[in-house]
C-alpha positions in Angstrom: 147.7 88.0 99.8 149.9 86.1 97.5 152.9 84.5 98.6 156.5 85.3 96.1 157.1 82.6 94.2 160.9 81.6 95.3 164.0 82.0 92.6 166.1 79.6 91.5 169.9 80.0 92.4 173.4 78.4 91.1 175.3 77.9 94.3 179.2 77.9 93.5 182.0 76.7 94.7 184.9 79.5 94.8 188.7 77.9 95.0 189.4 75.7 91.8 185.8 76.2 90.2 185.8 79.9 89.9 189.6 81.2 90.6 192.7 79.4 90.5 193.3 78.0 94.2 196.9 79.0 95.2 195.9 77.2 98.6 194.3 79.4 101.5 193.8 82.4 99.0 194.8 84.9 101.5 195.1 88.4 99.5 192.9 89.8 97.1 196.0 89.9 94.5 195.8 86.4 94.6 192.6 86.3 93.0 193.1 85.2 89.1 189.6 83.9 87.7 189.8 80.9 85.7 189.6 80.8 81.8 185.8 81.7 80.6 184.0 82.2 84.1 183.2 85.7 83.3 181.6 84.4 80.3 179.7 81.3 82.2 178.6 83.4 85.0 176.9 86.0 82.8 175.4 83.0 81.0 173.4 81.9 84.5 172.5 85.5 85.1 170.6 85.6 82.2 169.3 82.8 82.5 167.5 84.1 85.3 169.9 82.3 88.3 170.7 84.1 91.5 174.4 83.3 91.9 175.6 82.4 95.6 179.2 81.5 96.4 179.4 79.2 98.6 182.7 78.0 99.9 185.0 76.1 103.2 187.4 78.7 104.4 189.2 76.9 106.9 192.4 78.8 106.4 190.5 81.3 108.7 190.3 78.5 111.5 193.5 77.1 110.8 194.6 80.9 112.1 196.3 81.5 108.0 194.5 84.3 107.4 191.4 86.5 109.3 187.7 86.4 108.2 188.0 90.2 107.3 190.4 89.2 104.7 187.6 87.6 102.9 185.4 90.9 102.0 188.6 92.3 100.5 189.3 89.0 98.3 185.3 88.7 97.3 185.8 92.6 96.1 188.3 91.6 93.6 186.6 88.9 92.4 183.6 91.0 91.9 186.2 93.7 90.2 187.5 91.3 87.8 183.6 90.0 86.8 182.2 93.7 86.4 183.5 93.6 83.1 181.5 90.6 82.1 178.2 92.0 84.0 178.5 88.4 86.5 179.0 90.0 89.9 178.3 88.0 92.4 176.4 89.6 95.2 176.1 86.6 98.1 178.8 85.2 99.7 178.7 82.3 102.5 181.6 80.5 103.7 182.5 78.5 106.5 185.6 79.7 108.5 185.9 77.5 110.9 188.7 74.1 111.0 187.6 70.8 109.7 188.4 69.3 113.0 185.6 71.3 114.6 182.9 69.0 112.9 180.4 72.3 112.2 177.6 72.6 110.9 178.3 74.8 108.4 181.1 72.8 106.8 180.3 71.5 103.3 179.0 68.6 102.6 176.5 69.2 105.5 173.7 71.8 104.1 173.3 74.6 106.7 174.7 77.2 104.1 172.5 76.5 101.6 169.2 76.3 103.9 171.0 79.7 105.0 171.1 81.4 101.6 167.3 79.8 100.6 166.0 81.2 103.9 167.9 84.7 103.7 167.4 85.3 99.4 164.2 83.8 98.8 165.7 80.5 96.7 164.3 77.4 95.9 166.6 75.2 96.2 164.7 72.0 94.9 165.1 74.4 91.2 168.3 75.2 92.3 172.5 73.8 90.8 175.3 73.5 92.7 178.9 73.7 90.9 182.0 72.7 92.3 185.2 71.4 91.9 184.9 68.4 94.3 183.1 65.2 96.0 181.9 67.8 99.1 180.4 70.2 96.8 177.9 67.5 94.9 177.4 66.0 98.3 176.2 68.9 99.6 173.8 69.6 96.9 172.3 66.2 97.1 172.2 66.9 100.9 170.8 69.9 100.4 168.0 68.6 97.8 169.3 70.7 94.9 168.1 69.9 91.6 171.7 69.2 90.0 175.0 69.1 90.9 177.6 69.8 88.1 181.4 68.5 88.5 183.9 70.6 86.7 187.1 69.5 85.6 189.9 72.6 87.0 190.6 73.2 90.3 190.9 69.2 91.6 187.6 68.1 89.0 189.6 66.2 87.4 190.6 63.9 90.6 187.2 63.8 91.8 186.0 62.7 88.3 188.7 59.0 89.7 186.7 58.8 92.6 182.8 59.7 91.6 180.1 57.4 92.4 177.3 57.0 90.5 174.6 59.6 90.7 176.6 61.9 92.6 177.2 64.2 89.6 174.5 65.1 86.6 177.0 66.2 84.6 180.6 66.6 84.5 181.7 69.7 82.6 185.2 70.7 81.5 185.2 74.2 83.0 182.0 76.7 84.1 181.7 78.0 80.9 180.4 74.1 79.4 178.7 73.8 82.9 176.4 77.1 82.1 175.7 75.6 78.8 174.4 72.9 80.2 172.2 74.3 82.7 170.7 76.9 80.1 169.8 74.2 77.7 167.8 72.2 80.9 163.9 73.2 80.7 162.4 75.4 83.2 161.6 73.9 86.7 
């Protein structure tokens, strides 16, 4: 019996690296995808990435907004990235407040051991994307391959305070991140 080989994923970040972050997106008419991620996400699909959001929703513990407001929001994402064939089928989040200390919060890996476990993802062939610090110290927490800054969202503040090593590359939007990761050679 042979064992399946395990795919390689792009986790993402959601507020600031994928839609504009209005701060604790609460309605699904909020949702407003950043310039060219429709274009960047279809890049990664075929490319042959499993895209996974992955994303801190504390506004849900902070009591802003209920965790079956999420499903609704998610659905307009998806509807505004039909068109572009880069729906994005996984969705994990942490709802809970920072003050709880969890261990599902990002930086700390549960999520990602969640999705690898759950979608069959390698996650030492795997990218994380985001927008700040806590998303490329999750990945390196996490044992990612790469972790990719991008400059919207608050990139471009994290790109002040980046330590060495913490990012592989630092891309101006999604769209220059999914170049990037296309051009790297096969894991």
């Amino acid at each position: 019996m042979t064992q399946k080989a395990l795919k390689p994923a792009v986790f993402l970040d959601r507020d600031g690296t994928l839609n504009e972050d209005p701060g604790y997106l609460s309605q699904p008419s909020q949702m407003k995808l950043l310039p060219h991620v429709g274009e960047g996400l279809a890049l990664l699909r075929q490319s042959g990435y499993e895209l996974i959001v992955i994303s801190n929703q504390s506004g849900v513990g902070r009591g802003i907004f209920l965790e079956t407001e999420l499903k609704p929001i998610h659905a307009r994402m998806n509807e505004l990235l039909r068109p572009y064939g880069a729906e994005i089928h996984h969705f994990y989040y942490c709802v809970h407040h920072p003050d709880e200390d969890c261990e599902c919060r990002k930086p700390k890996p549960l999520l990602i051991k969640k999705a690898a476990k759950d979608l069959g993802i390698d996650v030492s062939k795997s990218i994380m994307i985001g927008d700040k610090i806590t998303d490329l110290e999750f990945a390196h927490n996490a044992g990612c391959r790469a972790a990719v800054l991008v400059l919207t969202g608050v990139g471009l503040e994290a790109q002040k305070n980046l330590k060495p090593k913490l990012s592989d590359f630092v891309a101006k939007d999604l769209f220059e991140a999914a170049k990037w990761i296309q051009q790297l050679p096969t894991p």
